[in-house]
C-alpha positions as CSV (number, residue, x, y, z in Angstrom):
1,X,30.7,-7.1,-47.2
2,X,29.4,-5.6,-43.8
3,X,29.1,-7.7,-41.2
4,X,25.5,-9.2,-39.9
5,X,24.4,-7.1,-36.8
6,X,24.8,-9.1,-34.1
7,X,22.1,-10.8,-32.4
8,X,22.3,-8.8,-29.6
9,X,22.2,-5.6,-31.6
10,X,19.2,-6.7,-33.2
11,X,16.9,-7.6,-30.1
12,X,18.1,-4.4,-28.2
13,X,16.8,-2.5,-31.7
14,X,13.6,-4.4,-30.9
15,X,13.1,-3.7,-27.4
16,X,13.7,0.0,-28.4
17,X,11.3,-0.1,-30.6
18,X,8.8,-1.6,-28.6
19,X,9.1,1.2,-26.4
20,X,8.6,3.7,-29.0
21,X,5.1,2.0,-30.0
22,X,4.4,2.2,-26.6
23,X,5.1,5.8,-26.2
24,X,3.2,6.7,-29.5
25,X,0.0,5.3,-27.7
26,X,0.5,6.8,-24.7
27,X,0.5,10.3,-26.9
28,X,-2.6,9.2,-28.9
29,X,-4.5,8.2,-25.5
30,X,-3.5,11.3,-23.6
31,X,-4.5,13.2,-27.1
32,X,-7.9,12.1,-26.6
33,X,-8.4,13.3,-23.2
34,X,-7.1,10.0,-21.1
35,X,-5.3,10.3,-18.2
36,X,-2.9,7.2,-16.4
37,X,-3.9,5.3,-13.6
38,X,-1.8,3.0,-11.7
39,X,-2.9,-0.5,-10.1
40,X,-1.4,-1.8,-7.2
41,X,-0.8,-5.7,-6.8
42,X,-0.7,-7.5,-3.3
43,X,3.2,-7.6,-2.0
44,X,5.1,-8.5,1.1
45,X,7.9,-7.3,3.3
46,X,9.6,-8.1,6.4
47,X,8.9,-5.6,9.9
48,X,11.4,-2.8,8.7
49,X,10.7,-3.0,4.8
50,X,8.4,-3.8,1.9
51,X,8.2,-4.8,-1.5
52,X,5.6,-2.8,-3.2
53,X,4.3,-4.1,-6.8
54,X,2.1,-2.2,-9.4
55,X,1.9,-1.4,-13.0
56,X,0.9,2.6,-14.2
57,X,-0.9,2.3,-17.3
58,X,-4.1,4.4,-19.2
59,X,-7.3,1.9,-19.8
60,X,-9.1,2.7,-23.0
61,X,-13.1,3.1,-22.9
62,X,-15.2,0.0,-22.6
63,X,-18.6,-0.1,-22.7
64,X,-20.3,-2.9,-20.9
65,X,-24.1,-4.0,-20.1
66,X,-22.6,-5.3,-17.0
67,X,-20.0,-4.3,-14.0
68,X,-18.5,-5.6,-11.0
69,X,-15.9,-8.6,-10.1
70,X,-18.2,-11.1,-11.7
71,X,-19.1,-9.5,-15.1
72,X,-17.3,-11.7,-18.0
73,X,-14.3,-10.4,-19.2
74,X,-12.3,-11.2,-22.2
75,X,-8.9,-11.7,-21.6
76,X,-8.1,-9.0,-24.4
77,X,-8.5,-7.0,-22.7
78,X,-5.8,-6.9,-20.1
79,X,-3.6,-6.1,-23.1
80,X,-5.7,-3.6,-24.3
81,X,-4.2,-0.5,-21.9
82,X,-1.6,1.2,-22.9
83,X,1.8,1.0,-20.2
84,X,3.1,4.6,-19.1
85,X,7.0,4.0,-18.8
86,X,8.7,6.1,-16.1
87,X,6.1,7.4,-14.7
88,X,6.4,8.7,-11.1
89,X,4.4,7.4,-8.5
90,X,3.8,8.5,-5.2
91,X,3.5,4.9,-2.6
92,X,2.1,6.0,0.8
93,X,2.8,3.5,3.8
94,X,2.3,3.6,7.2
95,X,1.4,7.4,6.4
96,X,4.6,8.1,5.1
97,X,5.1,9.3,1.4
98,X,7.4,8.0,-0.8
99,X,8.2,8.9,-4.6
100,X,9.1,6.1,-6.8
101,X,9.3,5.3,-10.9
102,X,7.8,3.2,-13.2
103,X,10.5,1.1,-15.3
104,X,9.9,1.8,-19.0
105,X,6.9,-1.0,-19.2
106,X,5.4,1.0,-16.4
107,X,5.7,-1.6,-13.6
108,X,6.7,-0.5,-10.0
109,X,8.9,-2.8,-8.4
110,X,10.3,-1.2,-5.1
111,X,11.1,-1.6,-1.3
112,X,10.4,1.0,0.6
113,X,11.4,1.2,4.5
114,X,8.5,1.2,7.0
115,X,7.8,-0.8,10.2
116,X,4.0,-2.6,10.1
117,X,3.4,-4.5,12.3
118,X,2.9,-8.7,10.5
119,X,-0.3,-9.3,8.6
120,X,-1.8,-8.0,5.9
121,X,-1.0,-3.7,6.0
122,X,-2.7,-1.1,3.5
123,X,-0.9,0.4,0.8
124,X,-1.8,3.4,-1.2
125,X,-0.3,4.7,-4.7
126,X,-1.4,7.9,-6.7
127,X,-0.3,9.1,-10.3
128,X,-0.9,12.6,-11.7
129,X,-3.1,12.7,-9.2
130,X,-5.4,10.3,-9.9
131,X,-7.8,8.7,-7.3
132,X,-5.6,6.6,-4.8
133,X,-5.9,2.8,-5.3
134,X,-5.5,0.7,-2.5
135,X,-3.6,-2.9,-2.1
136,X,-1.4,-4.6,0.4
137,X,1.1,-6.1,1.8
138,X,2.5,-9.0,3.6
139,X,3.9,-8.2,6.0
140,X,6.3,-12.0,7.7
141,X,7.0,-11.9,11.4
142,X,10.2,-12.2,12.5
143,X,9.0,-15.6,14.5
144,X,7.6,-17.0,11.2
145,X,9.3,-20.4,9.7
146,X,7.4,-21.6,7.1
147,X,5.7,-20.2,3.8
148,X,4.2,-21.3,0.6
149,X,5.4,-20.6,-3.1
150,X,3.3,-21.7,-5.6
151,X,3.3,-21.7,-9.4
152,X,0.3,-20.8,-11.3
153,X,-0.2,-22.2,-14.5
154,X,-1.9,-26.1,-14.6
155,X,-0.8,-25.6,-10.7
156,X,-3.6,-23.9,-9.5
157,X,-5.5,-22.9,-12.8
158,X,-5.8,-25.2,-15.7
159,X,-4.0,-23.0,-18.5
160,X,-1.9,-25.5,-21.0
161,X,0.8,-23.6,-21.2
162,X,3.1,-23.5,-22.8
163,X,2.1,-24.4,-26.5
164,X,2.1,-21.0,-27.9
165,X,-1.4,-21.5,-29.5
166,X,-3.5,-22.6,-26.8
167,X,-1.3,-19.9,-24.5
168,X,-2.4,-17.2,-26.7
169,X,-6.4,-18.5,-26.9
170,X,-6.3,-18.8,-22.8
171,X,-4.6,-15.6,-22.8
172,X,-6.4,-13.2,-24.9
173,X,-10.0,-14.9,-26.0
174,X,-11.0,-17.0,-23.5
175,X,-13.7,-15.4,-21.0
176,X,-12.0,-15.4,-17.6
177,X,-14.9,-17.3,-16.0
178,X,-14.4,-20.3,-18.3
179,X,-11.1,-20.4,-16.8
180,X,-11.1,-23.6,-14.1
181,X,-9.0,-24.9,-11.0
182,X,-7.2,-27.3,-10.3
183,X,-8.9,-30.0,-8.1
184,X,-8.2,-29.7,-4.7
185,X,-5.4,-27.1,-4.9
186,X,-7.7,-24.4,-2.9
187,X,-7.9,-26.6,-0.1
188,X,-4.2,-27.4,0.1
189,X,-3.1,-24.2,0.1
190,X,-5.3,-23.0,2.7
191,X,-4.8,-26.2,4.9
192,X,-1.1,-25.4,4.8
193,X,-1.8,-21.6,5.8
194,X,-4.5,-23.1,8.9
195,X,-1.8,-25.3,9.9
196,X,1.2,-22.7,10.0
197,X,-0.4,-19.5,11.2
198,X,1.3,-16.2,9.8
199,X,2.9,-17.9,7.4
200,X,3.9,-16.0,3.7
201,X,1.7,-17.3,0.5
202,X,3.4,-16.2,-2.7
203,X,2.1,-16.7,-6.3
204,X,5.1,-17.0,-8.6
205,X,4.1,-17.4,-12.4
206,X,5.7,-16.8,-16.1
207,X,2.4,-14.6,-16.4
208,X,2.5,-11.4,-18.0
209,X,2.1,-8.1,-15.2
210,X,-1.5,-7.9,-17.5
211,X,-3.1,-10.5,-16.3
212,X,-2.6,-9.9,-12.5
213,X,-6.2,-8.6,-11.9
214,X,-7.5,-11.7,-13.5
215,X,-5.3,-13.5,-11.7
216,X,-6.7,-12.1,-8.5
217,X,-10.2,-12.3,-9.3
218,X,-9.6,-16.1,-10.5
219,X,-7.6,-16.6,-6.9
220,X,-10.3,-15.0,-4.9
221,X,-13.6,-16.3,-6.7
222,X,-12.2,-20.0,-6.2
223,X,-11.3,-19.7,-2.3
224,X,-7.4,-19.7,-3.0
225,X,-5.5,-18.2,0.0
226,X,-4.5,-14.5,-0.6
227,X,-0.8,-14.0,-1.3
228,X,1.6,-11.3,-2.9
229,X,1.7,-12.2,-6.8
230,X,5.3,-12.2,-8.3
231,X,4.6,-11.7,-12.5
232,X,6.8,-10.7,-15.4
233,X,7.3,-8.3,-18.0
234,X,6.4,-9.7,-21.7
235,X,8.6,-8.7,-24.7
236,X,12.4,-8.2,-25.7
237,X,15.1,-7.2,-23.4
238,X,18.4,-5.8,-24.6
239,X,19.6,-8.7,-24.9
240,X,16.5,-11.5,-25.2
241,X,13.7,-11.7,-27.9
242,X,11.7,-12.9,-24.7
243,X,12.1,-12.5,-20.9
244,X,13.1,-16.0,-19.4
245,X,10.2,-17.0,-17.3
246,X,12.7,-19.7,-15.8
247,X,15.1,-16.5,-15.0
248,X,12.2,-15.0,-13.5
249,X,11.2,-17.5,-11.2
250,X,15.2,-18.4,-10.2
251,X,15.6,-14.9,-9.6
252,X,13.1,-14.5,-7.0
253,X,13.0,-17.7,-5.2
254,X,16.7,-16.7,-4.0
255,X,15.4,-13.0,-3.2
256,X,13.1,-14.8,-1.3
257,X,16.0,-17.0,0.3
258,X,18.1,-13.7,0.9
259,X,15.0,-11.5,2.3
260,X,13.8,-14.1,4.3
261,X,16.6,-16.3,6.1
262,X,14.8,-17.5,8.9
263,X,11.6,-19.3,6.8
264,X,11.5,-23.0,4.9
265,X,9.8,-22.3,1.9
266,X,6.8,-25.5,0.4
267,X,7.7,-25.4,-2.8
268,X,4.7,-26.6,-4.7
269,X,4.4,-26.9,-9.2
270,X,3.6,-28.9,-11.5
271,X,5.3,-31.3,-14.1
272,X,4.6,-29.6,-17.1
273,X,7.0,-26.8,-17.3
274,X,10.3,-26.5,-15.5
275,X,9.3,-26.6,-11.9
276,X,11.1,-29.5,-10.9
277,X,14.4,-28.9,-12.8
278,X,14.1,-25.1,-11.3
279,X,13.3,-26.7,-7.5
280,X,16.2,-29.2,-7.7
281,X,18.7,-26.6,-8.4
282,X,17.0,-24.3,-5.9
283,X,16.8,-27.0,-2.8
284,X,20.3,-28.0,-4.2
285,X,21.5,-24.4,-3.9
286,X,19.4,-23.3,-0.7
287,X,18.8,-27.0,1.3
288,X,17.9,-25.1,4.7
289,X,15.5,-22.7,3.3
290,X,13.6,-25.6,1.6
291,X,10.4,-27.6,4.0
292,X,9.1,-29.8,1.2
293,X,8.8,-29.9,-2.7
294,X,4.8,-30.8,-3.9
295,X,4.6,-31.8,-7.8
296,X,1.7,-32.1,-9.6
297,X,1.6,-34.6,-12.3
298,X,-0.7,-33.4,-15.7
299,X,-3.6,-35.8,-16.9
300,X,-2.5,-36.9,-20.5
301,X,-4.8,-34.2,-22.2
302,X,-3.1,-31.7,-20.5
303,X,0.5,-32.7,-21.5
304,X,-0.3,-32.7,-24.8
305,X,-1.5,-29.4,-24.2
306,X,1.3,-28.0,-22.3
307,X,3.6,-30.0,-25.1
308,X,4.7,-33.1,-23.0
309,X,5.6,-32.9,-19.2
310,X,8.9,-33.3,-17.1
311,X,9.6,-36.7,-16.5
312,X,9.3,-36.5,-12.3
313,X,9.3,-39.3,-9.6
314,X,9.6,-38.8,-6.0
315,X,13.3,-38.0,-5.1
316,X,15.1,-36.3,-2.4
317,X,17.6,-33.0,-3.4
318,X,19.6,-32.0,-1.0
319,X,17.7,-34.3,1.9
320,X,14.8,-32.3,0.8
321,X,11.1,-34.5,0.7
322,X,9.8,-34.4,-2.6
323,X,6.1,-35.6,-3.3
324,X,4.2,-35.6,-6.6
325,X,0.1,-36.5,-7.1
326,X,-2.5,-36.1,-9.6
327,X,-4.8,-33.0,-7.8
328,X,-4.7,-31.1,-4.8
329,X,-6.0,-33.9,-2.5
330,X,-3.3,-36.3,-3.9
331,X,-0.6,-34.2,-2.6
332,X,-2.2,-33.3,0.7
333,X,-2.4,-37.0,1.3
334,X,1.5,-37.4,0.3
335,X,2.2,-34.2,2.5
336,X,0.6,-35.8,5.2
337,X,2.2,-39.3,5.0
338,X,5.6,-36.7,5.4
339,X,4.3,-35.3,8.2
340,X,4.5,-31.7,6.5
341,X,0.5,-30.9,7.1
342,X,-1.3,-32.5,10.4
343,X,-3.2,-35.7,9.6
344,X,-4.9,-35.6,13.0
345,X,-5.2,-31.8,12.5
346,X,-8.8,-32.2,11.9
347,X,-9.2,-35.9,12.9
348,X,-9.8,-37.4,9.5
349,X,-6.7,-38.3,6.8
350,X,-5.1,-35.8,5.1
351,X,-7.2,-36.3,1.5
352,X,-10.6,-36.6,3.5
């Protein structure tokens, strides 16, 4: 009898064929008359290079009685446009033209040498000549020692994840308005940002590169501080029915370490996922490049909609303080009793 295909074999047939579907859309799109676009999604760098982030894609037709950043928007249709793989891209920084390509999703993904000067800097990226879009970088001072990752989901927004059902009605029904914050988180962030000036914020999820404008929208309309956004790719791999969204966020929090050597990173997440297995081995791994460790604990509703939570208690890894509270103002308080954010900073306790 032949032997069964191995498993491998069978999810690198998949991910071929995925790429096949996607490249008989992109013919039928470009058949009627659409051209690509490419998006560009806030990044960071260090003073002699920068990671630039962005997703090249064609957006079907939409008609809609209403427009701007506040009109409702299904979350569809983020999944709606139709990914141009290997497409070539032409990033312009600091005036100086570089030309990079897509991966076969059609995400960009590149550092690219320039020297800006630390803040937030311009970045431009064209496509078949398509009207330049505009994003940014962060750029971290060489004088800078402390920065923020955050995780997204039931960290700063309320998604229930991962309990595939309620994932896929957040994900593609819901109306991105209904969407809601967590308590308090807003204010946490930014007090940590006020209190360390210059310092990096980075948004680190298991989301899907589709969802980023959402994402940003949701981050901006609620007061969240602006930071570079680190997503994934959705579907099979050559040798994975699904990316690893723990493998994602392990494999950039040491990038992170490597790129930036001189910065203590607040790690801050939630105990509904993986986020404090994933920071123990982390602080564990990297014990100087880690400030503090915040954990937000689920309400009971939303472990059973997240399908349970990580059992977490305060602990130290690696001599590493590790706090955990119910809402953003929870874990400012803890944060402050730790002496990570200044109670006196504003005269009143840190949950005030």
């Amino acid at each position: 009898m032949p032997a069964e295909p191995a498993p491998r074999a069978k999810v690198l047939w998949l991910a071929r064929l995925e790429y096949r579907f996607h490249a008989w859309r992109e013919r039928r799109a470009r058949a009627r008359g659409q051209r690509a676009t490419v998006a560009g999604y806030p990044g960071y760098g260090g003073e002699d290079w920068v990671r630039v982030l962005g997703r090249v894609f064609i957006v079907p037709p939409v008609r809609t009685r209403s427009a701007g950043e506040y009109a409702g928007v299904r979350g569809w249709r983020s999944f709606a446009a139709v990914p141009v793989g290997f497409a070539q891209v032409t990033v312009i920084v600091d005036g100086v033209s570089h030309e990079v390509v897509a991966d076969r999703g059609g995400v960009i993904d590149t550092v690219l040498p320039a020297t800006l000067q630390p803040g937030w800097q311009p970045v431009t990226m064209t496509v078949e000549g398509s009207e330049p879009f505009e994003t940014r970088v962060f750029i971290v001072g060489s004088d800078v020692r402390f920065g923020v990752v955050s995780d997204v989901d039931d960290t700063v927004m309320v998604t229930a994840l991962p309990r595939p059902f309620v994932a896929a009605w957040n994900s593609f029904v819901l109306n991105e308005h209904a969407r809601q914050p967590v308590p308090g988180m807003a204010v946490l962030l930014e007090r940590l940002v006020r209190d360390h000036p210059g310092a990096p914020v980075v948004y680190l999820s298991t989301g899907a590169w589709n969802v980023a404008p959402t994402l940003q929208r949701f981050l901006r309309r609620h007061l969240f501080p602006p930071g570079a956004l680190l997503l994934t790719d959705w579907g099979p791999t050559h040798d994975r029915w699904f990316r690893s969204g723990r493998a994602h966020k392990e494999e950039n929090l040491r990038r992170l370490a490597r790129e930036f050597p001189h910065v203590k990173w607040m790690l801050i997440g939630d105990d509904g996922q993986h986020d404090d297995d994933l920071y123990t081995s982390f602080t564990s791994e990297f014990p100087d490049h880690v400030t503090a460790v915040a954990i937000r604990r689920l309400s009971p509703t939303e472990a059973v909609l997240a399908g349970g939570r990580t059992a977490v208690n305060d602990h130290s890894a690696a001599g590493v303080p590790w706090v955990t509270g119910d809402d953003g103002a929870g874990l400012l308080d803890r944060l402050s009793e730790i002496g990570v954010v200044d109670r006196d900073a504003d005269g009143v306790g840190g949950g005030a």
